[in-house]
N, C-alpha and C positions, 0 to 999 in steps of 0.2 A: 504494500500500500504506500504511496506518497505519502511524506509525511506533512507535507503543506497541506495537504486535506485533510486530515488524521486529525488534527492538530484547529483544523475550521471547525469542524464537524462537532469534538467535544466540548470547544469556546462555546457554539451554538444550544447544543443539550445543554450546557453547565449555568448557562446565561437565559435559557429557556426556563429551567426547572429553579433558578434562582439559588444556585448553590453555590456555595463559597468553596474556593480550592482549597484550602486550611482542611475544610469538613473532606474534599476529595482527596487529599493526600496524607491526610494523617495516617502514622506507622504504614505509608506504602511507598511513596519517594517525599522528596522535600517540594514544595512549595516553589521554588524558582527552577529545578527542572521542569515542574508541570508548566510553566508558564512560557519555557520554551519548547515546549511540544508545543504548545496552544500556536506561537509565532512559526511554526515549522522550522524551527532550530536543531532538534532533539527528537528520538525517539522515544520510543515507551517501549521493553520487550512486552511479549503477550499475556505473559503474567500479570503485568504489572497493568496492562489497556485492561482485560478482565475484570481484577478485581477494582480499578477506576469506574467500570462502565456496571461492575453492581452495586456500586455506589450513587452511582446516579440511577437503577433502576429501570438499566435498559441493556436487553440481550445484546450477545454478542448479532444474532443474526439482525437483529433492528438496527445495530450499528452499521452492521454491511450495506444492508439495504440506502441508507442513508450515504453511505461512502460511494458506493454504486451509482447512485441519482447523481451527485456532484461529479464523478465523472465523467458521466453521460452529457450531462449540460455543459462541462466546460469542451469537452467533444463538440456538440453542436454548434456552440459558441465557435472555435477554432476552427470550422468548417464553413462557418458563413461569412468567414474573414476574406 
């Protein structure tokens, strides 16, 4: 996965469900690595996106779906350039 989307996608959930990174990152990474995934700086191994994304209360496969759409439309996007 890109990690410039990776990193949209979770900003978007986390900012959606109004959750504070502090509450997502607690005992799983620090707070200024999540912040550079968020920037597409960093990754997150899959452990570590997992237990982020049952924190926010969202499947891994709802995450994809979501990862999948954003590539789809910047596809489109890129295609009618």
């Amino acid at each position: 996965m890109n990690d410039a989307i990776v990193g949209k996608i979770l900003k978007q959930i986390r900012k959606g469900k109004k959750l504070t990174v502090r509450y997502l990152t607690e005992d799983i990474i620090t707070p200024q690595h999540y912040y550079k995934v968020e920037k597409g700086e960093a990754y997150l191994s899959s452990n570590f996106l997992l237990q982020i994304l049952n924190r926010m209360n969202v499947s891994y496969k709802e995450f994809s779906i979501l990862i999948n759409s954003e590539i789809e439309r910047k596809k489109k996007y890129l295609m009618e350039i």
